[in-house]
C-alpha positions in Angstrom: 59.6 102.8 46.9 60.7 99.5 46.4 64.7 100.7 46.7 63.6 101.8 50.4 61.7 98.5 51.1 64.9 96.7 50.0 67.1 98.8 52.2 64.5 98.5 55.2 65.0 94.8 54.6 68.8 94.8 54.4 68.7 96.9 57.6 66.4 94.3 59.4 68.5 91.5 58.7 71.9 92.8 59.3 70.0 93.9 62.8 68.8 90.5 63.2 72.3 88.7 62.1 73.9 90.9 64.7 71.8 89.8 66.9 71.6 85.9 66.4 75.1 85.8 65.3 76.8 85.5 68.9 74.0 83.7 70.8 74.4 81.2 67.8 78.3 81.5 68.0 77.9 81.0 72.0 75.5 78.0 71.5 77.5 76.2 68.8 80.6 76.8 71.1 78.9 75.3 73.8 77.8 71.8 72.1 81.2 71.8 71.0 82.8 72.0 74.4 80.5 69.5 76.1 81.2 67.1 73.0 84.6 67.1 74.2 83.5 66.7 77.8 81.9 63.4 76.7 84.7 61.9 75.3 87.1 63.2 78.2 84.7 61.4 80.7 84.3 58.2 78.2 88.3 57.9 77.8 88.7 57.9 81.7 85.8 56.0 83.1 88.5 53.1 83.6 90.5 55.0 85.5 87.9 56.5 87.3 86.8 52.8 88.1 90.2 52.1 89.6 90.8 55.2 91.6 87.6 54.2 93.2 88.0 50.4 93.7 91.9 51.2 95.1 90.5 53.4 97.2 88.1 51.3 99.0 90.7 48.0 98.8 93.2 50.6 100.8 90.5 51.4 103.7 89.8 47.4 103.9 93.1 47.0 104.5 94.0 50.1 106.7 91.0 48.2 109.4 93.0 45.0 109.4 95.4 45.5 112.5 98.8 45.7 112.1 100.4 46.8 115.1 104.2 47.2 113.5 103.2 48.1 110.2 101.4 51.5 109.5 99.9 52.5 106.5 102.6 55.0 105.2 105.5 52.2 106.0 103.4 49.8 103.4 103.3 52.9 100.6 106.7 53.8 101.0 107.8 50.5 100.1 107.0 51.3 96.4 103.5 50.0 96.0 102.3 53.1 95.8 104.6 53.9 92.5 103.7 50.9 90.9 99.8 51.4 91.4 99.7 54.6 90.2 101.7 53.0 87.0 99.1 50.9 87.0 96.7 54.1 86.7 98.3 56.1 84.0 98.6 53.1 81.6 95.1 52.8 81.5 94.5 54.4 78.4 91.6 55.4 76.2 91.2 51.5 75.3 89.8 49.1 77.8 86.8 51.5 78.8 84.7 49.8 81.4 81.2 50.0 82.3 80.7 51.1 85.4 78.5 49.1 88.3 75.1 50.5 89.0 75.7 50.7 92.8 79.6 52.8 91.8 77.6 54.8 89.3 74.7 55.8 91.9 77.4 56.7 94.6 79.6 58.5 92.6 76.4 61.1 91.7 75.1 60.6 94.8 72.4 58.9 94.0 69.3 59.0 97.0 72.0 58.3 99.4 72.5 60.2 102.9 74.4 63.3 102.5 76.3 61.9 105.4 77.0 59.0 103.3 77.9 60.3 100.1 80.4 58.3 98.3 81.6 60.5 95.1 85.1 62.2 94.2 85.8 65.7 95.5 88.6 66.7 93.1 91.3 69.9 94.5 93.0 71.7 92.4 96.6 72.6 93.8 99.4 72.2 91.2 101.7 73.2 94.2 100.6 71.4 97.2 104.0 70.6 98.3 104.8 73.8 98.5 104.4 74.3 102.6 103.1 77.4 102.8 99.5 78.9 103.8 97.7 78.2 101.3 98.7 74.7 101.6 97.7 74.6 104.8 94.2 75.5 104.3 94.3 73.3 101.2 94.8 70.0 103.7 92.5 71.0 106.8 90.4 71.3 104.0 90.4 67.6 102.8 90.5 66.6 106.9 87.0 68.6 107.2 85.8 66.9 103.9 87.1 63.3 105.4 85.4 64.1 108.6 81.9 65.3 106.9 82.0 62.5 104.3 84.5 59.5 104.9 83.3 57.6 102.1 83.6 60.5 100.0 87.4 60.4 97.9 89.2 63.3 98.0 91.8 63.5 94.5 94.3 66.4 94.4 95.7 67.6 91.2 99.5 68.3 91.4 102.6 68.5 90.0 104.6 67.3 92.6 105.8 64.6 90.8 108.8 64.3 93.0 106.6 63.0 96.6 104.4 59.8 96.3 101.2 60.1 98.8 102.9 58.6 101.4 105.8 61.1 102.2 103.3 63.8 101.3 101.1 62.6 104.2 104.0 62.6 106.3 105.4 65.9 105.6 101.4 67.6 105.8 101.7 66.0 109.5 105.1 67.2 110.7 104.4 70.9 109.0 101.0 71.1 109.7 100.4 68.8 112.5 97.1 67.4 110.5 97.0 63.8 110.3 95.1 62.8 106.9 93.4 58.9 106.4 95.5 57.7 103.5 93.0 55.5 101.7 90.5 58.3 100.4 93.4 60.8 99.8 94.6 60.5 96.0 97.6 62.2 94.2 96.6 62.8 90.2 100.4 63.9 89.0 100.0 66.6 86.5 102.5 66.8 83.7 101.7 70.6 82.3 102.3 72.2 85.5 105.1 74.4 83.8 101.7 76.2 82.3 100.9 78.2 85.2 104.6 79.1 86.7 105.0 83.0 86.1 108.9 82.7 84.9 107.3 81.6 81.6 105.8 84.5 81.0 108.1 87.6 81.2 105.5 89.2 79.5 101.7 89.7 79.9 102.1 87.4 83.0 98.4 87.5 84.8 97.3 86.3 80.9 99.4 84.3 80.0 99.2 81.8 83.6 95.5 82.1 83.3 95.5 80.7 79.9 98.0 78.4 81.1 95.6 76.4 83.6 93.6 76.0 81.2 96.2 73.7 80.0 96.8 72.4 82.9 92.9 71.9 83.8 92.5 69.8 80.6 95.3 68.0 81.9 93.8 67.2 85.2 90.4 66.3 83.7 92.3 63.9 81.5 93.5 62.2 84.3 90.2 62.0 86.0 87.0 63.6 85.6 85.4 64.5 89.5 82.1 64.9 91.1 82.6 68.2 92.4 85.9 70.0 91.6 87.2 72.8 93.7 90.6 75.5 93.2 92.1 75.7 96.6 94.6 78.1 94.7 92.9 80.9 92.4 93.2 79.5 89.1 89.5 80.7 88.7 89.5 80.0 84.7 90.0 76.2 85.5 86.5 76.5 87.2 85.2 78.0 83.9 86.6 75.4 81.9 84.9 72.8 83.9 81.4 74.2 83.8 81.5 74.6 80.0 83.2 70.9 79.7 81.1 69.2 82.6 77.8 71.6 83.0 76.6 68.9 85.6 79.7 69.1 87.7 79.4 71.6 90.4 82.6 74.2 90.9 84.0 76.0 94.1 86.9 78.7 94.9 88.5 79.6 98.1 89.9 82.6 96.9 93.2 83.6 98.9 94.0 86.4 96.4 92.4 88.0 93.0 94.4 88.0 90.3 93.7 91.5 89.6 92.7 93.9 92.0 91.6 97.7 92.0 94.3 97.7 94.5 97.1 97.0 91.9 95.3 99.2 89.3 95.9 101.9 91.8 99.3 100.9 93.0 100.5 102.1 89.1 99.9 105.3 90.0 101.7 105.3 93.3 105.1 107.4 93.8 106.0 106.1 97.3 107.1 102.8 96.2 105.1 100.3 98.8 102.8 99.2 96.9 103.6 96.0 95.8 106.4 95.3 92.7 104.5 97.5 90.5 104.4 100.7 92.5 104.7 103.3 89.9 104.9 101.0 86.6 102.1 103.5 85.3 104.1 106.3 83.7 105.0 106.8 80.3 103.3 105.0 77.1 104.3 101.4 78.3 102.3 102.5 81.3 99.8 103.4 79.8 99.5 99.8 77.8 99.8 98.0 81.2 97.1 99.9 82.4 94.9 99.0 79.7 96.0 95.5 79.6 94.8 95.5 83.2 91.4 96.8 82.8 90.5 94.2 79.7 91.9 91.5 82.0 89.6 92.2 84.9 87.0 92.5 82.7 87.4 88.9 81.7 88.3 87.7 85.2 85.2 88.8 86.3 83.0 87.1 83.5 84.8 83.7 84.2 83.6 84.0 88.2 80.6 84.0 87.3 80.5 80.7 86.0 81.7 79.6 89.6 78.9 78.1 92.0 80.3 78.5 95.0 82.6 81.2 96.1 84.4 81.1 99.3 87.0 84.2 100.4 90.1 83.9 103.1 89.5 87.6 104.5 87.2 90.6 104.2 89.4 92.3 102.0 89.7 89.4 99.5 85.9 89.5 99.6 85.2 93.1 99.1 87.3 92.6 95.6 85.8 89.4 94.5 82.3 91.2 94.9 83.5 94.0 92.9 84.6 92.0 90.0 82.5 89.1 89.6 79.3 90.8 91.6 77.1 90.7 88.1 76.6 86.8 88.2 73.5 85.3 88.8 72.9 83.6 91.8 73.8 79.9 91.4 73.3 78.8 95.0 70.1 79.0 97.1 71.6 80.4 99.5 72.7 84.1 98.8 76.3 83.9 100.9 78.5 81.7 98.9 78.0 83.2 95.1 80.0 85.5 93.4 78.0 88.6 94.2 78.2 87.6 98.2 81.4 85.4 98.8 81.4 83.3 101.7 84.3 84.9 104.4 86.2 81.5 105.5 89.0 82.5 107.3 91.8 80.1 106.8 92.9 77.6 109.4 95.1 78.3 112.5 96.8 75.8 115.1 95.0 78.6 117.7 94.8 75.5 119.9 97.7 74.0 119.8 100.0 77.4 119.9 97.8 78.1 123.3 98.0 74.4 124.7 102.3 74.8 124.1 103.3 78.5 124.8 102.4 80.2 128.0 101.8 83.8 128.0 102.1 85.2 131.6 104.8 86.9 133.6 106.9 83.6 134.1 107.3 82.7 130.5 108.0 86.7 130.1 111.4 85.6 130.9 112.3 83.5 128.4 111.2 85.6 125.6 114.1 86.6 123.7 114.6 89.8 121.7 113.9 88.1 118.2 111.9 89.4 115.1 110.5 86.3 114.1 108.9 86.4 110.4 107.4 83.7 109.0 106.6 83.8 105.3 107.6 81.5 101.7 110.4 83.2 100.3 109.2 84.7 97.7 109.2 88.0 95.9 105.9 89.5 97.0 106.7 88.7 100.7 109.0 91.9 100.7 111.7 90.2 102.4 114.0 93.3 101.7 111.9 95.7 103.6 112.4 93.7 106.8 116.0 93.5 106.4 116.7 97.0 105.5 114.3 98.0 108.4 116.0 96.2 110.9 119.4 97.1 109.3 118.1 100.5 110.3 116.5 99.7 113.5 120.1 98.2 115.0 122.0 101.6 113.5 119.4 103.6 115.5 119.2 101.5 118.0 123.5 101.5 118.5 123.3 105.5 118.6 121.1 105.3 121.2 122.7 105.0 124.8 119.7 104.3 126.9 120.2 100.4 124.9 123.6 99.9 125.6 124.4 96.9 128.0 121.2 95.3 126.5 120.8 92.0 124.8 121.6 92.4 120.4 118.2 91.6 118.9 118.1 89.5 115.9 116.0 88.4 113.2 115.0 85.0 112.1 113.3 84.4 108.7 111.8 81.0 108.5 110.1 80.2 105.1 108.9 77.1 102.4 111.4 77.4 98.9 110.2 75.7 96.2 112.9 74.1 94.8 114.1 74.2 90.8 112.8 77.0 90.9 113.3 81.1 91.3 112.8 80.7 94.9 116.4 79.3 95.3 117.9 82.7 93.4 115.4 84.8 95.7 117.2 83.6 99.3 120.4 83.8 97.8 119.9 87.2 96.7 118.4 87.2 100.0 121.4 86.3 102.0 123.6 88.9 99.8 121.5 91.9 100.9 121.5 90.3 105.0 125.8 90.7 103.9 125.8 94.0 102.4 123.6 95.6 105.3 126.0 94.1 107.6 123.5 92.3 109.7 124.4 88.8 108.7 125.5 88.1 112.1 122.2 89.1 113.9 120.0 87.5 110.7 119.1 83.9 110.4 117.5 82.0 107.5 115.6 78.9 108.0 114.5 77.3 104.5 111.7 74.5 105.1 111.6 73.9 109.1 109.7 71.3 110.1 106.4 72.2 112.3 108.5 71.6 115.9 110.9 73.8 114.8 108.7 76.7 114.1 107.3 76.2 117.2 109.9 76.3 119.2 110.7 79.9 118.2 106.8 81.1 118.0 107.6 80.2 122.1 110.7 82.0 122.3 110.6 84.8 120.4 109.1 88.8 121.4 108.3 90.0 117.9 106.0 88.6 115.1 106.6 90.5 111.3 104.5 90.5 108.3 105.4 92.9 105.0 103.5 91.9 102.5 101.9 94.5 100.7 98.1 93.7 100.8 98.9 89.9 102.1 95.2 88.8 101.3 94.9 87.6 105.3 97.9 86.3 107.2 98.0 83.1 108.8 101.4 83.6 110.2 100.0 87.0 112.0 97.8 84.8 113.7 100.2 82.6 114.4 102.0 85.1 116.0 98.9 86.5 117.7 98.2 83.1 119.2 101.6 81.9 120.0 101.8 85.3 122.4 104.1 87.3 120.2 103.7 91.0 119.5 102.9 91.8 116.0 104.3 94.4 113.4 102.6 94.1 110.2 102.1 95.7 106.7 99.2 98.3 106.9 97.2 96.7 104.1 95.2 93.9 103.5 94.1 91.0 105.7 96.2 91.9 109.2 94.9 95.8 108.8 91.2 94.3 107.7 90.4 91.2 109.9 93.9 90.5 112.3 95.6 93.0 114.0 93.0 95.4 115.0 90.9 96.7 118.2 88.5 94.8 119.4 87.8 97.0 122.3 90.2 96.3 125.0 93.3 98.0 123.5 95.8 97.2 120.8 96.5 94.0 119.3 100.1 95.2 117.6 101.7 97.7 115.3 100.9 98.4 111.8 103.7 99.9 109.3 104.3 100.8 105.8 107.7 102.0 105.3 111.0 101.1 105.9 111.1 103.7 108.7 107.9 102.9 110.1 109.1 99.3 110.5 112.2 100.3 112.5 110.3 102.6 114.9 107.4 99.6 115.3 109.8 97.1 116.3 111.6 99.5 118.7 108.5 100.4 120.0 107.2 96.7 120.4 110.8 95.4 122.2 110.7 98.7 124.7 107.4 98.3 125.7 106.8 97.7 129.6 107.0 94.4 131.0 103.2 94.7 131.8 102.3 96.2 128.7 104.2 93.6 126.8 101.8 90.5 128.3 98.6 92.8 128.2 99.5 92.9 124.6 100.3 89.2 124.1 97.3 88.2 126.0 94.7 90.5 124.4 96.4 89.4 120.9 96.0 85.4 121.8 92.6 86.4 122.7 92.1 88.0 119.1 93.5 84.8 117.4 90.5 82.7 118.7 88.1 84.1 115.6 90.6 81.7 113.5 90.7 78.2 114.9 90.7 75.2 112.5 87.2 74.2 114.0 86.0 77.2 113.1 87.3 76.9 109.4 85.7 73.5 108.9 82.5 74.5 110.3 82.0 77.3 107.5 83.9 75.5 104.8 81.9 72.4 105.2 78.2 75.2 105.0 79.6 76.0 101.8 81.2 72.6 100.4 77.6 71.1 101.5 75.7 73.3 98.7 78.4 71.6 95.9 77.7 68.2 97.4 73.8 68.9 97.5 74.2 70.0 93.6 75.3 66.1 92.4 
């Protein structure tokens, strides 16, 4: 009898040590990371005091007039460098206490929102990199500098090579968005080789995940912020931040999952369009990918949870968030905006501008060239080869064909952001050899990093807009393209079949195409359309594009950036 009770016991408390054992784990984990919180926010509270107080000297001086002197001439004459040497010798010594009256506005205190006064920190390791996502990344901070002036807006980078000044200056001639200089602030990252996917041949979605941790510690190193938001899905950043800083509110605008069921099912695909691992599930190593896979959505679904507020570029980046971090509890009190609804907040488009600059009628009909224009960073998943083997194609079929003899050659223009240092530079080149092999270098021209005028001038003179990204998680280019009048011919997938080129009830919008044949018969089909059917088309497309103005992207991001705010 007694042997029985004894086993009964051991039984019970192997149950309960089962039990405890984690939630204690989880809890001991958790003072431990908070510990380390403190002393992070402890070693940089003298920095933090700076960032603020050089802030506010910048927007006393940027009211003083000086009619021959602008505020970018004064940073680029090296001040700004020596400043921010200023800033990164403050080390762990030399802490300061803050002021009461810094201290209230930096959590907000009982202050106006309006009048809100803390640091809203972006993470964007790459926001010189000139492509979409940069774009939303800077109307972003304008919508925040509108909403909140007082508020300082601190972007994590490592673009160590651009000081805020030409930065600024570059966002405006790419971008056309004009910034105020004294609440923008560049923290230079020094890790930022963590999250690049050329150091990880292996295990990549892992290993850069694991990465920004690295590089998150970094940034919080360099300055601890009120509300800190990834503007380019590192979503374990957010994580760490929430288990480092539980009073510090987190936000994502998601432009793509890092794992999708999408690319689950793409390892099972034999046609070979589905993205670079089309097929890559056969065999045992397949079978090991596939598995990798699942565990790692798995744990990219607990880590969005942690996240507060969730905001989504396109209905088909939404309807995957919600699948994978859907099980989170609702952080916000407002059901749009959490993981289980994600806010839709379609990225920002120069609708406005592309409409005020390029007529679409019969009399600008005539100066549209026969040009495939495709705008897009130069980079692997972009599919550049499709749309030169399709238009290699297109121009053989095109040359058998009688009925186009006499007419003008069409030709292609790729513009596109390269990152420099970096594999970009080996993709164009291998670019360029494939544009020489097909024999269509003559009709093919590459444009690498063309500033904003330049883009525009051939969103006004070209016929043909082209998008082949498989799954592109929206498209800002499409729109673009939809709003600058051009006819559209995009990849059948994603964001441009979801939210862009689509029927809104007066007729098409533009082609949609998945293979390399497809592609060739689209863009003969948009070039031999009618003359009346070609400005029907370009008309009800600019009409489309009106869903996506930048007015309409700060009114939602600023709903959703107002529940963060509200949280401090």
């Amino acid at each position: 009898m007694a042997l029985i009770s004894n086993a009964i016991l051991a039984v019970l408390i192997l149950t309960a040590t089962a039990i405890l054992l984690p939630k204690l784990t989880g809890a001991v984990l958790g003072l431990v990371f908070r510990g380390v919180g403190w002393l992070i926010l402890r070693r940089t509270r003298s920095r933090r005091e700076y960032v603020i107080a050089r802030a506010r000297s910048e927007e006393q001086e940027s009211r003083v007039p000086q009619p021959n002197v602008s505020t970018s001439s004064l940073s680029r004459n090296g001040a700004e460098d020596e400043d921010w040497e200023k800033v990164d010798s403050l080390g762990p010594g030399g802490i300061q206490t803050a002021t009461s009256s810094e201290s209230s506005g930096s959590a907000g205190g009982n202050k106006n929102s309006d009048d809100w006064d803390g640091i809203i920190g972006f993470f964007h390791p790459f926001c010189n990199a000139g492509g979409g996502g940069e774009r939303v990344l800077w109307e972003a901070v304008r919508a925040t500098q509108k909403r909140w002036p007082k508020a300082i807006c601190a972007i994590y980078t490592g673009d160590h090579e651009v000081n805020k000044a030409t930065m600024l200056e570059k966002v405006e001639n790419r971008f056309n968005i004009q910034l105020h200089a004294p609440t923008v602030v560049l923290l230079y990252l020094t890790t930022r080789k963590y999250v690049v996917s050329s150091s990880y041949p292996y295990m990549t979605l892992l290993g850069q995940s694991l990465g920004s941790l690295i590089v998150a510690y970094d940034a919080f190193t360099l300055l601890v912020p009120d509300v800190f938001i990834d503007t380019m899905g590192y979503a374990f950043t957010l994580a760490l931040c929430k288990w480092l800083f539980p009073t510090v509110p987190v936000g994502a605008y998601v432009h793509y999952p890092t794992i999708s069921t999408d690319m689950l099912a793409s390892l099972d695909d034999q046609s070979g369009v589905q993205g670079i691992n089309s097929g890559a599930g056969k065999g045992w190593k397949g079978k090991i990918k596939r598995r990798y896979w699942q565990l790692f959505a798995r744990l990219y679904g607990w880590v969005g949870q942690q996240i507060d507020v969730v905001m989504c570029n396109s209905s088909w980046t939404a309807a995957h968030i919600r699948s994978l971090w859907g099980t989170g509890n609702e952080n916000t009190s407002n059901g749009e905006g959490t993981a289980s609804s994600p806010a839709v907040v379609f990225p920002p488009t120069a609708v406005a501008e592309l409409e005020s600059t390029i007529a679409v009628d019969a009399e600008s009909e005539k100066t549209r060239q026969p040009v495939l224009l495709y705008i897009a960073q130069f980079r692997p998943e972009k599919n550049h080869p499709l749309v030169l083997r399709s238009f290699a194609r297109f121009l053989q079929e095109r040359a058998n064909n009688p009925a186009c003899a006499g007419q003008p050659e069409p030709r292609l223009v790729l513009i596109g952001s390269v990152r420099h240092a970096s594999p970009d530079e080996t993709h164009i080149y291998n670019l360029r050899l494939l544009a020489h092999e097909l024999r269509i270098r003559d009709q093919t021209t590459f444009l690498c990093d063309a500033p904003w005028p330049a883009v525009l001038s051939h969103l006004g003179t070209s016929s043909v807009g082209v998008n082949a990204m498989w799954n592109e998680h929206f498209g800002i280019c499409v729109v673009e393209y939809q709003a600058a009048g051009l006819i559209c011919v995009t990849h059948d997938s994603g964001g441009p079949r979801e939210d862009i080129v689509i029927d809104l009830g007066d007729g098409a919008t533009g082609f949609r195409a998945e293979t390399e044949e497809q592609f060739a018969a689209s863009f003969e089909a948009a070039l031999a359309l009618p003359e009346a059917e070609k400005i029907a088309m370009r008309q009800r497309a600019r009409r489309s594009a009106r869903r996506f103005t930048e007015e309409e992207f700060s009114r939602k991001w600023l709903e959703q950036v107002k529940k963060l705010v509200s949280m401090r």
